[in-house]
TORSEPA-564284 format. One record per atom (N, C-alpha, C, O): x, y, z. Coordinates in steps of 0.001 Angstrom, whole numbers, plus 500000, padded with zeros to 6 digits. Layout:
<pts>
XYZ
...
</pts>
This chain:
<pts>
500844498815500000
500000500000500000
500889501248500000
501836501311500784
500665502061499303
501619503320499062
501228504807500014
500143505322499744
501717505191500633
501524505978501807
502028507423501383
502844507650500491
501230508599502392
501894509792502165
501645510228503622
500731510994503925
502334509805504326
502181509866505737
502448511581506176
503522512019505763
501956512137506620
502511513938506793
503936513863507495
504086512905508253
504859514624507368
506328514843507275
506324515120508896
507360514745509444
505346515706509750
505711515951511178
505286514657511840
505948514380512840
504145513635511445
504191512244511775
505322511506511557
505747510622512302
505850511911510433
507767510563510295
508291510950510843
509245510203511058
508375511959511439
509593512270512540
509391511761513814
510194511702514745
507711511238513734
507847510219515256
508060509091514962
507829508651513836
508569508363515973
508657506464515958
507332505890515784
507271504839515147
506083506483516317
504862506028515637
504418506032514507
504015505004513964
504411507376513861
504630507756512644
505413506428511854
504993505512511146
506472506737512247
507223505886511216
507116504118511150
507317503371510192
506713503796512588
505897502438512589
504876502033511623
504770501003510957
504006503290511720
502525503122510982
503094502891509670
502940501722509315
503843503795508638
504152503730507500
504402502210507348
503542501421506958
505903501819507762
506044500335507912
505062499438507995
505028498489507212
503949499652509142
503003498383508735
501974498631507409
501580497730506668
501659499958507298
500544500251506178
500957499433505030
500274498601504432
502148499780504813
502888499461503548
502798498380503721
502516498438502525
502714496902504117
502946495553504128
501567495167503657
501503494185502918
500171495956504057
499006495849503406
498589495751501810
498722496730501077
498107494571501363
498224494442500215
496288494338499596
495961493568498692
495461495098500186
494181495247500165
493462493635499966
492445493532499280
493869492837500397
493513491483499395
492176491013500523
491446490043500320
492097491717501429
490692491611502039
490190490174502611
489018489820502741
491756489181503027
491090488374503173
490605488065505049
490086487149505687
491266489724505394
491081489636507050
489309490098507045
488765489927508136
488630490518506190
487567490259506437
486707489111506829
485814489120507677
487113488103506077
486343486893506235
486682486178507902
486168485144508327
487623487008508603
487546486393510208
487197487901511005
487504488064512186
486771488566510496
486398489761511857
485091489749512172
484017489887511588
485578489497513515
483687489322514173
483462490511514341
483202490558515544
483367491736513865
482252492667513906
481843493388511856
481279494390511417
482398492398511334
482683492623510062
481427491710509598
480538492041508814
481561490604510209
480926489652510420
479420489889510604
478485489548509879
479431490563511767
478179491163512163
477049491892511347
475884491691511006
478203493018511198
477437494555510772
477591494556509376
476786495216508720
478610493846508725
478743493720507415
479641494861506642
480040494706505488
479907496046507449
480035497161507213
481824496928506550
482690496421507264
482102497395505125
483838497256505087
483711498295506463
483780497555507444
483591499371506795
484237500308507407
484335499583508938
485242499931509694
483931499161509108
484059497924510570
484556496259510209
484197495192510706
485454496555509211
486490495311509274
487480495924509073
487265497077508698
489425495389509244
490170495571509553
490685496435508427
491140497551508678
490611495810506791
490925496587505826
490170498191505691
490804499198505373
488682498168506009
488223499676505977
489191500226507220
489691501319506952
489500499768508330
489914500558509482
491106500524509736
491583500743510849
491857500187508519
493291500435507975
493505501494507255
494545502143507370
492175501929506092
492356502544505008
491909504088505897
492449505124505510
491059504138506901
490848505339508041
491837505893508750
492161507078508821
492476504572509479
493865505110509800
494668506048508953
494867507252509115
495224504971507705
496012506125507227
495695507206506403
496543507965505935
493903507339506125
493911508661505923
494168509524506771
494516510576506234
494153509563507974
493967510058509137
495460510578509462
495665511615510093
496351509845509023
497876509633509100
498327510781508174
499321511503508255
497282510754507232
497666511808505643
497420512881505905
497730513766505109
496764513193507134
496312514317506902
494619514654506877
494111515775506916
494126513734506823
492676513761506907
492029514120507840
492411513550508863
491034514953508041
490747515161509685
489495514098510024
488584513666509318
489908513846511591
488766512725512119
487684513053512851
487740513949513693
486935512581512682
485443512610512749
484922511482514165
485500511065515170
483953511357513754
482879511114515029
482775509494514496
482852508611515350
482645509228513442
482267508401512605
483556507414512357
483373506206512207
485116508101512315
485935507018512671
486128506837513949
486627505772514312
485848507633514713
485776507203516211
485492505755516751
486264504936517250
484039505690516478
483200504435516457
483235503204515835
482777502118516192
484183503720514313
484593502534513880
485973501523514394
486091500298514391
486962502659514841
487546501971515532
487623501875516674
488686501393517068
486569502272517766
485956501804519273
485415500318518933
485399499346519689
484951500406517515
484131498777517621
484820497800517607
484348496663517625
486190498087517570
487150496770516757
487673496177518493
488073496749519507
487410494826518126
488198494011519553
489024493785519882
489271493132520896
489919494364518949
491421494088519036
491864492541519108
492946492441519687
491339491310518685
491015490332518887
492391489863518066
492943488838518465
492837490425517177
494004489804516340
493204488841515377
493881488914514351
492198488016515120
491614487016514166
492447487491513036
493183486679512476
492405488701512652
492745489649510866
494458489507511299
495048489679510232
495374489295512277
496553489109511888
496686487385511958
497899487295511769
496361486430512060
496451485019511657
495701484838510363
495847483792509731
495043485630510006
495042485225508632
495514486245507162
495346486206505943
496037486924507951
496911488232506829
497848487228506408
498344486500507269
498148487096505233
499135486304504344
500414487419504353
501422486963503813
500539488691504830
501283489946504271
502100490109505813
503228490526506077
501100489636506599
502096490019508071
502211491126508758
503039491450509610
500817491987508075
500491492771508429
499877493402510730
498785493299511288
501018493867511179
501056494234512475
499423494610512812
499798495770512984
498062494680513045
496874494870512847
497009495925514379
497042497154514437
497051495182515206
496812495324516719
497578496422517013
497109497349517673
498998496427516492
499840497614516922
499340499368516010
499454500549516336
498783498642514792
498354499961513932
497557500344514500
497855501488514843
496615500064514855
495207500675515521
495277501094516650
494477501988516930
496585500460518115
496794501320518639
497239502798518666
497134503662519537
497803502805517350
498352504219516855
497256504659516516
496791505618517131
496571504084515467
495174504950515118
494416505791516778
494079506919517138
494452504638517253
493255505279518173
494212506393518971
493385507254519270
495192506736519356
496258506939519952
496296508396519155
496130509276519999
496436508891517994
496160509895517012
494839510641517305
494617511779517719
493840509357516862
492855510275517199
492081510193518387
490854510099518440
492855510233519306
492673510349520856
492988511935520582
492136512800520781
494237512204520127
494182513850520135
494329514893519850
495075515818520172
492835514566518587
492085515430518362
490908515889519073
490285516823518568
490514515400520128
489601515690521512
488347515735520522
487797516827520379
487901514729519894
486640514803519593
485851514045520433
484684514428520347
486009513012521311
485528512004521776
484276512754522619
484604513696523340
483102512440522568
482147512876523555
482099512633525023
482187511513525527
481885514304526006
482915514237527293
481912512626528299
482466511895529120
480500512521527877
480580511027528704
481038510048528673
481192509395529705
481394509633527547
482458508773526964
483671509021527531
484168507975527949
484419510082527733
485474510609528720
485475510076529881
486210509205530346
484359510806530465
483880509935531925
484177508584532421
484866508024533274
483037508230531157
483652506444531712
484847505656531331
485190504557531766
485353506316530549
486569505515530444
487497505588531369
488123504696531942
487542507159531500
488397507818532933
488249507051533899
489199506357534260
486692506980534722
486360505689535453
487012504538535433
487879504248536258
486688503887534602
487351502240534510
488609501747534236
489092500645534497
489214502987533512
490982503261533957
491366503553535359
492382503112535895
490584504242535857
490665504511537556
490722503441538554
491522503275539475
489555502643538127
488951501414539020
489804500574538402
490998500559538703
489214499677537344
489694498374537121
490918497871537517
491041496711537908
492161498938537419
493515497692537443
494010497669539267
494932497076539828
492970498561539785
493602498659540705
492443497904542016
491272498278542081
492955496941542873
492281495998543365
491762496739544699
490607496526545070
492565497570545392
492147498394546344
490917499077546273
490070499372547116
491065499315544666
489714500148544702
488466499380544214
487462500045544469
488106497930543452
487104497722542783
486522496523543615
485538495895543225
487329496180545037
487483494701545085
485860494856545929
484913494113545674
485822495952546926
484637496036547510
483562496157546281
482676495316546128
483725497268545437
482861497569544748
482023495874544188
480832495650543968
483199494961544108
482230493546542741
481633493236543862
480407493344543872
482490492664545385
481733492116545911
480290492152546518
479596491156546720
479947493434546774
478615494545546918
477938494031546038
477027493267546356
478253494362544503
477143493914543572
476955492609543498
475841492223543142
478033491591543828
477516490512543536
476993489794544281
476724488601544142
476744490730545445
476075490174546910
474338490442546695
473504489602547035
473890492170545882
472952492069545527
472634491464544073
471451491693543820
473072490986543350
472962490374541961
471429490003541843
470703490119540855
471116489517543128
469896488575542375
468894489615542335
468105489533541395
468726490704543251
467750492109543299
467878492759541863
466898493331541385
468944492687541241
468922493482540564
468020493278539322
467471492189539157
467867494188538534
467228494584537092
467886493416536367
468925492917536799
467265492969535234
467690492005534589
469277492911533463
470375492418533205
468897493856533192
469703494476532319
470958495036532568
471754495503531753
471106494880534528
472097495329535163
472892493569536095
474026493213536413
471870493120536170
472296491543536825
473489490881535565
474534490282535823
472963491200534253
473881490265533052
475568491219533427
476494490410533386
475935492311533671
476314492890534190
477554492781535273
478744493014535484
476618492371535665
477017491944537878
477905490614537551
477441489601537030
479374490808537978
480071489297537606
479439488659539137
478975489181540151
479664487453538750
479555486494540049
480852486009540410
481557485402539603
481347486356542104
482406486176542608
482580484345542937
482639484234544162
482632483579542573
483519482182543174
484288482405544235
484846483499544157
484557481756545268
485335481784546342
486196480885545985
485720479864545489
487565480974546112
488774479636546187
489057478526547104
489577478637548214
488764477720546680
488717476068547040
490357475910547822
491407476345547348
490229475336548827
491542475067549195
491950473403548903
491402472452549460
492876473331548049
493754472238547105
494461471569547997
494925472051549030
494571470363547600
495669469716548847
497050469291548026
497226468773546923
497876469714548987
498990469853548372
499304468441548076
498928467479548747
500260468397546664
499978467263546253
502065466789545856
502601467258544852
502703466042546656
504232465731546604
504644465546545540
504467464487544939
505333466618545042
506178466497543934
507513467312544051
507617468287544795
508746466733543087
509646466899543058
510250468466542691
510903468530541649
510105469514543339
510249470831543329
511343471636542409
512110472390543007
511419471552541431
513171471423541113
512737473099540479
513416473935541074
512246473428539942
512088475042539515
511082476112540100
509967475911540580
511868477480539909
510363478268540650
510215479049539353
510677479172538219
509245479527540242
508447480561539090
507382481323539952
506528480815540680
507611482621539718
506800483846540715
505011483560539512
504911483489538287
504037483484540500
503038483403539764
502110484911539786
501917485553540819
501822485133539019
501243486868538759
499669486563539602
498939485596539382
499531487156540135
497868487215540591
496352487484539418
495306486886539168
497091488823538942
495882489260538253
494825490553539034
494061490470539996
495136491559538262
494363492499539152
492695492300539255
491986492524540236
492322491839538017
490778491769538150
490307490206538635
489344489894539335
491336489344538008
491021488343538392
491144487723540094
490507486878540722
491962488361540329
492522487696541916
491519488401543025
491661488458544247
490374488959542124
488963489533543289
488092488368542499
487736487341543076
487724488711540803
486497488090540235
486864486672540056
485939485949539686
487838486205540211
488173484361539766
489689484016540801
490792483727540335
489338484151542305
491071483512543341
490615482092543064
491675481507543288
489795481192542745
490098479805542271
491178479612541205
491800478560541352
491566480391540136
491909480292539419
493435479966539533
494012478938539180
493979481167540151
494832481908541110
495246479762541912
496154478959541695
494493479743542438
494757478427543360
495023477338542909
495962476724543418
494305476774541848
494127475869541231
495653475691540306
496324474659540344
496000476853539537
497198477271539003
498711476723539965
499810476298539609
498012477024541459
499752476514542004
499429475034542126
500350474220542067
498232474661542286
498006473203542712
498755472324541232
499555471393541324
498291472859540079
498766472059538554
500572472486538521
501358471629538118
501036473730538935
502408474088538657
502985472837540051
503562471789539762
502739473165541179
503124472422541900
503057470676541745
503763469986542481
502241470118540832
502130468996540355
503128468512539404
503619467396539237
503367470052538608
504704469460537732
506167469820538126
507251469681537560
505821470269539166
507361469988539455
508017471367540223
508978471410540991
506917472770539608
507310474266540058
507305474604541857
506441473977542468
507901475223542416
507831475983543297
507158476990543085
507568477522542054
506132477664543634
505701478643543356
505339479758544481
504844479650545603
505846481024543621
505904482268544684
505125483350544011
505271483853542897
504253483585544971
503034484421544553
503566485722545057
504123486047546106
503102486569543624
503022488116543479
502830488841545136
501779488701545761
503642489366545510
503420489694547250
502558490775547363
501814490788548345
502486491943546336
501808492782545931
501091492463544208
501614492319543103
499235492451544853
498795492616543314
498637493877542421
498102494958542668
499141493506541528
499689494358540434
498584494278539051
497899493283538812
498580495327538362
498055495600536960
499065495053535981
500252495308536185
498665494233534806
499871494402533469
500150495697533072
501274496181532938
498559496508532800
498529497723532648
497792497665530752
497789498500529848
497303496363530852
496365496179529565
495072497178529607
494544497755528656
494684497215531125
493356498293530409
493542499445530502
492872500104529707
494195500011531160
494590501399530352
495114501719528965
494888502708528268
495996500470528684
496709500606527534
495600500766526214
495825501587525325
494125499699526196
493426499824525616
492129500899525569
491385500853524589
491917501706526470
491832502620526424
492644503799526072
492169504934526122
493676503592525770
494024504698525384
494640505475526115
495117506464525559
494876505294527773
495609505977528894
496769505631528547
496610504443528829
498424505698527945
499415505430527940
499882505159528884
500149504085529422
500141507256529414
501103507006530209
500677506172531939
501658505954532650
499603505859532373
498900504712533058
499381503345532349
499615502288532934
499423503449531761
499736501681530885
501320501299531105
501831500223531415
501934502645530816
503482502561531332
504227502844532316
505458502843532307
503208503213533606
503428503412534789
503275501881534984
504301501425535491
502333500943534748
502802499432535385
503901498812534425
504648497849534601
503792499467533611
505098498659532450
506716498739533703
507336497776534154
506930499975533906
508161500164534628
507715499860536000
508755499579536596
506704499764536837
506709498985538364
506669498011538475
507001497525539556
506182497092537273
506280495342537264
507789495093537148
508540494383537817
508083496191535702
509461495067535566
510510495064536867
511131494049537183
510629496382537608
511220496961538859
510850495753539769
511792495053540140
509958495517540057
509043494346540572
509726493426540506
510335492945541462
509747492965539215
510290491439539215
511504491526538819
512008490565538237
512143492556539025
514064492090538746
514512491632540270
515157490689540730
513583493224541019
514154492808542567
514026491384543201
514927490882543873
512592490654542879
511958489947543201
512913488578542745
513330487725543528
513111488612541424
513973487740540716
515698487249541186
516234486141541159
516123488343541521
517079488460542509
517252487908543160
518175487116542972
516617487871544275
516273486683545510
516017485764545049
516863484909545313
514983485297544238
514363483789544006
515255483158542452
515449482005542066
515564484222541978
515895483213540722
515084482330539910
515356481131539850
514053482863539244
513219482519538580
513013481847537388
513133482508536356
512681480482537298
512855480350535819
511478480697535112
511273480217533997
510815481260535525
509634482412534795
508283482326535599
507708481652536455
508086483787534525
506983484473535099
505686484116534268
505495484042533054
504813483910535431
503496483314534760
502249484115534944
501953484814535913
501788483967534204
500339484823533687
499457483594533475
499862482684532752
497839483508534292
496898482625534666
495828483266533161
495337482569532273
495767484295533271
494809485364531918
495393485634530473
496251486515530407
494976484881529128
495530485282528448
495459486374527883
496079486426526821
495064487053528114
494633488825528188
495969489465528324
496745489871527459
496072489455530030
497001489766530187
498640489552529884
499586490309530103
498585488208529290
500182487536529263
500179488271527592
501295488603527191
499528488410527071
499533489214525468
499888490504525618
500630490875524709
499638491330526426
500209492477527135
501159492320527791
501693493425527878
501868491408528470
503041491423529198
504189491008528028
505334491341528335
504075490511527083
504317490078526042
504935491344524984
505977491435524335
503823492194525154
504457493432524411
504743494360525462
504006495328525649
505518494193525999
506296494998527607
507455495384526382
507645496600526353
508250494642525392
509674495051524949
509163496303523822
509981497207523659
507846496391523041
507595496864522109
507018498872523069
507031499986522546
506684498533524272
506308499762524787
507536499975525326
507639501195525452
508577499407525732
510195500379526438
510310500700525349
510202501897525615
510474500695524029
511101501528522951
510352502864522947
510754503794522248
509437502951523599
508669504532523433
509134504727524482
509185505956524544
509557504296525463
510219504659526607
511832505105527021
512719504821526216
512187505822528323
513927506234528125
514594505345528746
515561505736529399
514301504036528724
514532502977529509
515613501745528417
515398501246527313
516495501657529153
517083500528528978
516579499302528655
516264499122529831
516208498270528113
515176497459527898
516498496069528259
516211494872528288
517602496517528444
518561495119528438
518722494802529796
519161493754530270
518234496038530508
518494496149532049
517644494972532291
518116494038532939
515982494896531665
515157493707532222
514892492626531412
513871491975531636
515866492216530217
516096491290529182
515771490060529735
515191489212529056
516132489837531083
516396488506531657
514947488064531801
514464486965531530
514044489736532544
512583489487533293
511887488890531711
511568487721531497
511783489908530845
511411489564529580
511132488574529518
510034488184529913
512037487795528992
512961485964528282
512124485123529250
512015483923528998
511480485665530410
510655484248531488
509377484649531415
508804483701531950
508350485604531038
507146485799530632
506477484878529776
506538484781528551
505740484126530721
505476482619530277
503540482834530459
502992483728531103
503136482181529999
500978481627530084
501627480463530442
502681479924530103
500668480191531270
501067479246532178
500499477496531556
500279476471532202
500416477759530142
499885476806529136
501021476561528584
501135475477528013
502180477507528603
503440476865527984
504109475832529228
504643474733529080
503916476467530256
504512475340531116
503520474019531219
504118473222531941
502517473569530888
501844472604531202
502238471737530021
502394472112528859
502391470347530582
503226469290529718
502562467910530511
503033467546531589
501464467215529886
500935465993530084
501736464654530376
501419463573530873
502768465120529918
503880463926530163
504344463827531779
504238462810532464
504838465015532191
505360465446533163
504199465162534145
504469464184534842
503039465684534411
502208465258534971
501355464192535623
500991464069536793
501033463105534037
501112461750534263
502157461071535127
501981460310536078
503402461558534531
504734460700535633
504575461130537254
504774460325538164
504176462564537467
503859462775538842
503313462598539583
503741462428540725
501628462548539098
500511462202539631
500729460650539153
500856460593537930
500800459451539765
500847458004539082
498979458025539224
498370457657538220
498365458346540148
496898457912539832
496048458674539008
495023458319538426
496604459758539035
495618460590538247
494826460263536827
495634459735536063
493808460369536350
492431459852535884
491651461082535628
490967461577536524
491714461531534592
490678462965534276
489325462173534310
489320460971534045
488213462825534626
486894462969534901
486331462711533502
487076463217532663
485255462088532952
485430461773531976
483860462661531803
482832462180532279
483863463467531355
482675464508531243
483003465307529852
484051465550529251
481813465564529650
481895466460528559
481988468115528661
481360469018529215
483211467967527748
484001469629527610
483689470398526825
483462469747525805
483492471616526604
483452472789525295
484822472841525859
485280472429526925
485423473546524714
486424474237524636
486787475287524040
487370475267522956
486427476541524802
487212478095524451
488573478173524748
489232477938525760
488828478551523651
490474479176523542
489988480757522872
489573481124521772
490290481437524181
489810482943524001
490573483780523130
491672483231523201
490734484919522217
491170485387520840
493110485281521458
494114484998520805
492986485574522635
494271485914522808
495340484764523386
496557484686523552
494201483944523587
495331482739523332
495661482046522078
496740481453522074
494873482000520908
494623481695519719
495731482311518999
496714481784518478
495210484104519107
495825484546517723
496964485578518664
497749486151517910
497162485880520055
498156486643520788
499354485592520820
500439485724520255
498897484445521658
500214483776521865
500209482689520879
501190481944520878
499310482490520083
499080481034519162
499229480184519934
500132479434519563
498595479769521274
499058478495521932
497757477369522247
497841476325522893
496427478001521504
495235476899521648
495581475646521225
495084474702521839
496530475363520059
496260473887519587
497368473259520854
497142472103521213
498305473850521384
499155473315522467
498488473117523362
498576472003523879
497723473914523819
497007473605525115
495854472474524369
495283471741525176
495651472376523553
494370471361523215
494868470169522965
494107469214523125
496163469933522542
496871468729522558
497360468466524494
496982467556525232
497672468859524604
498371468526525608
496920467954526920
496929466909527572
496007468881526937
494812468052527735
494295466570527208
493888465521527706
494557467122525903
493894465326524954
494479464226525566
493937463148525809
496326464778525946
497231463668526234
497293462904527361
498047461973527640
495989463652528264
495594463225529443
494154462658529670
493729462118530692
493541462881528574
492302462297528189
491211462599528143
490226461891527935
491330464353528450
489994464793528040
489741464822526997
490580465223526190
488305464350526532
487737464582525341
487097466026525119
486080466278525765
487758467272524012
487229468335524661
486303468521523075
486473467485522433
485672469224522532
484785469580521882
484983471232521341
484585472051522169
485400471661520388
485533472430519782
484453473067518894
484092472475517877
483920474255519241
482929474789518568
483012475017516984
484075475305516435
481792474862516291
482013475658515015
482512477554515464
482282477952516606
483141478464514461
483651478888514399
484047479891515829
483673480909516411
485057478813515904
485747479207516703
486564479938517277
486720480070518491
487394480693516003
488555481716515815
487786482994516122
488515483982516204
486217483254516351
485273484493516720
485535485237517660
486724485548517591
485194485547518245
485745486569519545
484108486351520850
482914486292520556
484386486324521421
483271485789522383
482889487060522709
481858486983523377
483336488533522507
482638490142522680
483549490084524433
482786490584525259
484097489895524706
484401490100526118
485793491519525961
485859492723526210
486482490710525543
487738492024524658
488012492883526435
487918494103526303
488164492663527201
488619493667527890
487347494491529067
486691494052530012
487461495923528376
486362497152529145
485441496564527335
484215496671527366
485875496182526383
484851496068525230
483202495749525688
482320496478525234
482943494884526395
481210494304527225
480927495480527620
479951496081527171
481799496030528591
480946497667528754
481189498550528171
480510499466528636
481982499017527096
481611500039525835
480741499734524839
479787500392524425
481343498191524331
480079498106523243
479009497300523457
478676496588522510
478298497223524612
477774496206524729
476592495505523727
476334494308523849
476098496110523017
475083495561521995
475936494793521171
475503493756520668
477148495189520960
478099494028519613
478391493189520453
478174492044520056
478947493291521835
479206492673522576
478528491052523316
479063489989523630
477074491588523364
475847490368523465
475587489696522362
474837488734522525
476100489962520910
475735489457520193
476906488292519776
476604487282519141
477708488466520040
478846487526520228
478850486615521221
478969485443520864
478737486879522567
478806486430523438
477315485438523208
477202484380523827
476639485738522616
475117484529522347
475832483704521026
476022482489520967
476081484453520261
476746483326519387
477908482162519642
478191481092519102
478484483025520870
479445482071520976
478876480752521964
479158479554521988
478069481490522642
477726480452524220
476447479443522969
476786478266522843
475468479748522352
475060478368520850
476376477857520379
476185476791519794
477447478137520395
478005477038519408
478930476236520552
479445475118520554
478913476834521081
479925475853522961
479055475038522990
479361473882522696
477123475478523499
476616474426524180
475862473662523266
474729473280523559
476546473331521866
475649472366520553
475682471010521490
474674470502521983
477074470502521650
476853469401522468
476488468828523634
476590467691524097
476051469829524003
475305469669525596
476261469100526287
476329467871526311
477331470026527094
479039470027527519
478468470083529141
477535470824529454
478959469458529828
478814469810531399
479647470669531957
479583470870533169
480457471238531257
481008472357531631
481929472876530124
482307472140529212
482154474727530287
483443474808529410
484417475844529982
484278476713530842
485528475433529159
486724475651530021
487110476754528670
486829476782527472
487938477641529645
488611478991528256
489986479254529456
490462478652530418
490131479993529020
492344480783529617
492074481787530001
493109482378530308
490578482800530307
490647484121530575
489759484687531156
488610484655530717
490169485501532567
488865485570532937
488039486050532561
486879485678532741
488609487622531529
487134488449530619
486567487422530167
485367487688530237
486729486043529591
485861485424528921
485013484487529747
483972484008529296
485408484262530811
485047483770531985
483581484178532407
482544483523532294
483720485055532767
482641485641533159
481958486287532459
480849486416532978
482087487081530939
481455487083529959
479959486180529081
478843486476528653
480957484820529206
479838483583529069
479625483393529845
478767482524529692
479807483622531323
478931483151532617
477843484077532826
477005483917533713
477848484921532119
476670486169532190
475176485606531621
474053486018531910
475522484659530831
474288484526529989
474202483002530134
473096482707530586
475293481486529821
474868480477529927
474275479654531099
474460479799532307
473590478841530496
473844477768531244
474208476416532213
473898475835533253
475365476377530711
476607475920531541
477819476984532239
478236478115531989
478150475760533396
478898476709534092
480377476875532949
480862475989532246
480840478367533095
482363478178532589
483482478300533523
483342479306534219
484683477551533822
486043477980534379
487385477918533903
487644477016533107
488369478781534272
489706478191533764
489552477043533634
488666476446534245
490654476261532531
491436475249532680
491918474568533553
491709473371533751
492882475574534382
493144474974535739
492581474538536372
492769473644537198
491818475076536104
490771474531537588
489867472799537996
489377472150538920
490202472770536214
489375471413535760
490855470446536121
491033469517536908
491538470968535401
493149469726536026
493100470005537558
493694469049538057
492837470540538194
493519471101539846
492556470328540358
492980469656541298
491121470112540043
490150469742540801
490259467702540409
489871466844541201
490661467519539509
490767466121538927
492067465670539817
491736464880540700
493199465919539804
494406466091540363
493958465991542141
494537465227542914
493127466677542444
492410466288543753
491591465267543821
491706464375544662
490802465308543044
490472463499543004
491172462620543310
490985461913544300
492239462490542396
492876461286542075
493419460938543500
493770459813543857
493433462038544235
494867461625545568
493320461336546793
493513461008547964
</pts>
């Protein structure tokens, strides 16, 4: 794609990013045929190629409107349109620039301000939201039907019995700011399976933000205030323990911790200083290995029930690690069940359920029909936005992964 990017944009590193990815765009439109809101609305201007071709007018010089606003508020950032770009086209990083640009031009309408301001305020920070869920989810059942879908439901954490295994590596395990209030089973279940294969595990002493929802909103410099207190975090931390990595329970978040090296370059930071922290930023799906497990647990026996299986966008198309994690449970014998189209986005995306929520329900129903075709006694996904997303509306119950090995793994003993 041939660009005329304005001359005071190339002189930034964004600027000059954007050019680089525009240019790799070869219009061939075939990221339409996986964008779930493209999908939806039908609209080119709400699939990835129209909201490429906005960007870089926008880049040219074009002034922005109200109308690209919305088109790229609608997008989930889901990545589907970079696993199937044949060109290699960066999707996720352009549109942060897009939105990032036209963040400021201050068109955004000031309630829209409001709440975002809000939920950048609240969400990453646990001090402040932890009373707030539990309140609502204490009145949940009073509530309005339109505010109950809404209201997450808190789970309490199961206490696991520790189960003897041969300790030979550690690894600091991340909490999760939203999760370690809306899903501490998860959190638990996680040391019970690491501790099964073999990990030591040392939990986050202070819970911390990745700093994903600010980042997706659009708050930077919030996004890079946890960028530099995590890594500070875990060098000191690393120090002492000697870590052979850092684990992320949310694949949300480990996709954001992931691009920690791509935000120090906008930063005046040394990035070699925390090379080491980097290199151990692990989903805790790369460490899980059926082999290792079987040899540990000698009785262990998965539950022989029927599974859906979500692999949420960002384990799919962030870390590409669904077919690993889907092999590797097989190798233990769950039979899991894979929806028709699957590569969709379940509408959870983050703060996405409460900005867009009408695109948002409409996904989240499509997705929870094609999970429960087989009438699954439970389904399992990597994240808690998606977690509780489909727990808003199904039937069946949904939980981590972990939780289904952690709770079987207790069986067996």
């Amino acid at each position: 794609m041939q660009t005329s990017i304005t001359a005071a944009l190339l002189q930034t590193p964004q600027g000059r990013r954007a050019d680089e990815i525009l240019r790799k765009c070869v219009h061939c439109g075939f990221c339409t045929a996986t964008c779930p809101t493209y999908q939806l609305l039908g609209d080119e201007l709400d699939g990835p190629r129209g909201r490429i071709y906005q960007i870089k007018n926008m880049l040219e010089g074009a002034p922005a409107d109200g109308e690209i606003l919305t088109h790229l508020d609608r997008c989930l950032t889901c990545r589907s349109c970079e696993t199937t770009c044949p060109s290699g086209v960066d999707y996720a990083e352009l549109i942060d620039i897009g939105r990032h640009h036209i963040e400021q031009q201050n068109i955004r309408p000031l309630g829209q301000k409001i709440i975002r301001k809000l939920l950048g305020m609240l969400l990453p920070h646990t001090n402040r939201h932890t009373h707030l869920f539990k309140f609502s989810s204490l009145l949940r059942q009073y509530l309005p039907a339109s505010f109950k879908a809404k209201t997450p439901v808190i789970r309490a954490a199961q206490q696991y019995r520790q189960i003897p295994a041969n300790l030979q590596k550690t690894v600091l395990l991340l909490e999760g700011c939203v999760q370690s209030t809306l899903s501490p089973n998860t959190n638990a279940a996680a040391i019970c399976v690491l501790e099964s294969l073999g990990y030591k595990v040392i939990r986050e002493p202070v819970v911390s933000c990745c700093g994903a929802v600010n980042q997706h909103l659009n708050q930077l410099p919030e996004a890079e205030q946890w960028v530099i207190k995590n890594l500070r975090s875990w060098k000191k931390l690393d120090e002492s323990y000697r870590f052979d990595a850092i684990v992320s329970t949310a694949t949300g978040c480990g996709v954001m911790l992931k691009d920690y090296p791509k935000i120090l370059k906008t930063l005046a930071l040394d990035s070699a200083l925390y090379q080491s922290q980097l290199d151990k930023i692990k989903d805790i799906s790369e460490l899980f290995d059926a082999n290792r497990l079987s040899k540990n647990i000698k009785k262990y026996s998965p539950n022989k029930q029927q599974v859906s299986y979500h692999a949420p966008c960002t384990l799919t198309h962030g870390h590409k690690l669904a077919d690993k994690l889907y092999n590797e449970l097989g190798k233990l014998g769950y039979q899991l069940n894979i929806p028709q189209n699957a590569h969709l986005c379940c509408g959870s995306a983050g703060t996405y359920s409460l900005l867009q929520p009408a695109l948002s329900k409409q996904l989240r129903d499509n997705k929870l029909q094609a999970l429960q075709e087989c009438s699954p006694d439970i389904i399992i996904t990597a994240n808690v936005g998606c977690e509780h997303h489909l727990n808003s509306a199904g039937n069946t119950p949904v939980i981590h992964w972990v939780e289904l090995v952690a709770s079987d793994i207790e069986r067996s003993h």
